[in-house]
N, C-alpha and C positions, 0 to 999 in steps of 0.2 A: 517582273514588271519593268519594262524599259523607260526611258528617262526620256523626256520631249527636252529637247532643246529648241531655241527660239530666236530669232536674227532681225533684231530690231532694223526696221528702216527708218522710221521718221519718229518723233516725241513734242509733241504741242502740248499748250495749255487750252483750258476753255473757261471762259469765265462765268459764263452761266448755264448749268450749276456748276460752282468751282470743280474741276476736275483736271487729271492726267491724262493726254488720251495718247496711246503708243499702237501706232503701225507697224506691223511686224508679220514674217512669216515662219511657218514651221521650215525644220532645216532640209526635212524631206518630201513637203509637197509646195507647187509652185501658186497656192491659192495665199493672197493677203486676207490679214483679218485686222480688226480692230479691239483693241482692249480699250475702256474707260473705265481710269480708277478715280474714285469719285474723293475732292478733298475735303475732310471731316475738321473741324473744330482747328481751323486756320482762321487770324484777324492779321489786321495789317501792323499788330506790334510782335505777331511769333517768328521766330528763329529760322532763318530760312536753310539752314546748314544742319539742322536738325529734322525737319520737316525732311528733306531729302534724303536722309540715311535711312530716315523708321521708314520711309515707303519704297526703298531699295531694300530693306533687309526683312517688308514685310512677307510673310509666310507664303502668303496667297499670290503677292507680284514678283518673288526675286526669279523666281527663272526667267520670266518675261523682259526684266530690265538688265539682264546680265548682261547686255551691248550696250549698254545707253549708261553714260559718267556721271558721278557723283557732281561734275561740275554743270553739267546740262539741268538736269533736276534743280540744283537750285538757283540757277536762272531761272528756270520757268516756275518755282518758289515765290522768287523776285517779284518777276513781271506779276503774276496775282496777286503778292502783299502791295504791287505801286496799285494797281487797279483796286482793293480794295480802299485804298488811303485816297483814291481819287485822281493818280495820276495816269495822267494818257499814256499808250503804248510806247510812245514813241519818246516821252518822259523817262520811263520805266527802264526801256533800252538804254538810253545817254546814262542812268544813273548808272547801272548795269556795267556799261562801258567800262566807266570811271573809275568803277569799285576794282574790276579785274583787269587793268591794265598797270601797267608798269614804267614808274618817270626812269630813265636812264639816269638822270641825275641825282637822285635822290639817294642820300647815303643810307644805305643798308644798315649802316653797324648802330645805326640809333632805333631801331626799331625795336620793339620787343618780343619775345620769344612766338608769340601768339601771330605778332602782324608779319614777322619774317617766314614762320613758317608758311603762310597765304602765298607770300608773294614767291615762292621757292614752287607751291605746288603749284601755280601761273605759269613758273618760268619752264617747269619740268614739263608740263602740257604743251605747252607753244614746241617745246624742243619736240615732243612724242611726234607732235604733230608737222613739223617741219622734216625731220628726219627722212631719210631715205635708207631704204631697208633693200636688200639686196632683191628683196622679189618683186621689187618697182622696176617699170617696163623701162622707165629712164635713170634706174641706176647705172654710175661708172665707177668702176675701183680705180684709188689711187688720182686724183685728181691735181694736177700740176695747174696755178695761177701766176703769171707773172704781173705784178702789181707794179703801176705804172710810178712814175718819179718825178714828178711835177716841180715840187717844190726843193728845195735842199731839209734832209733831216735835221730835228732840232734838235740839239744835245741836254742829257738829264745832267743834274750836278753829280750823282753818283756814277754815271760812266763816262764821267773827264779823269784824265790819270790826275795825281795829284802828286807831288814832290816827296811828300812823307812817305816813309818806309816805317812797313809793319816787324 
């Protein structure tokens, strides 16, 4: 029996009746189809990080969602628990936003084990995604920048010599 494989193009929500709907085509014919995977026994207090695993690792959709992230699903999780709770799309989104975005300022090392590892799998997406891989059309190896000098460098206390000897 040969194994279908499946190359997700597109991954919506729909909100009535709550459901998944993924665009997708088989990897050897050039027809699209559509899947609706219909959501069952979700309110606007369930786990949205939970809800996306069981219907990525469900029996019936995981070959189908084998291109589409663990972090897409529960966005589009999200956006149906704000529309169940009453919030407009565009609520839903900002919240959305908020959740997965990262203050630069904000110290790391006071977070706990749980919220650090969130913002680690953020940071590592943003890099996947930024990244350039060598079979990008505008990949260049070895990249030389010369960074301009505007100002004069401000000296750290630890790299001023200092009179004492070690």
């Amino acid at each position: 029996r040969t194994v279908m494989t499946y190359v997700a193009k597109k991954c919506g929500v729909c909100f009535q009746p709550p459901s998944i709907i993924l665009i997708y085509k088989e990897d050897n014919k050039d027809k699209t189809r559509q899947r609706i995977m219909p959501v069952r026994n979700f309110s606007e207090f369930s786990d949205c990080s939970m809800a996306a695993e069981q219907l990525k690792n469900n029996p019936r959709h995981k070959a189908y969602l084998e291109g589409v992230s663990l972090r897409q699903l529960k966005k589009l999780y999200s956006l149906l628990k704000g529309h169940l709770g009453g919030e407009t799309l565009a609520e839903s989104l900002e919240k959305f936003q908020q959740e997965e975005t990262i203050d630069p300022e904000e110290d790391m090392n006071k977070l706990d084990d749980e919220e650090l590892a969130k913002r680690k799998s953020i940071m590592d997406e943003l890099f996947e995604k930024n990244r350039k891989k060598k079979d990008d059309p505008d990949f260049t190896y070895d990249i030389e920048v010369e960074f301009p000098q505007d100002k004069q460098l401000e000296s750290c206390g630890w790299d001023v010599e200092s009179g004492e000897e070690i």
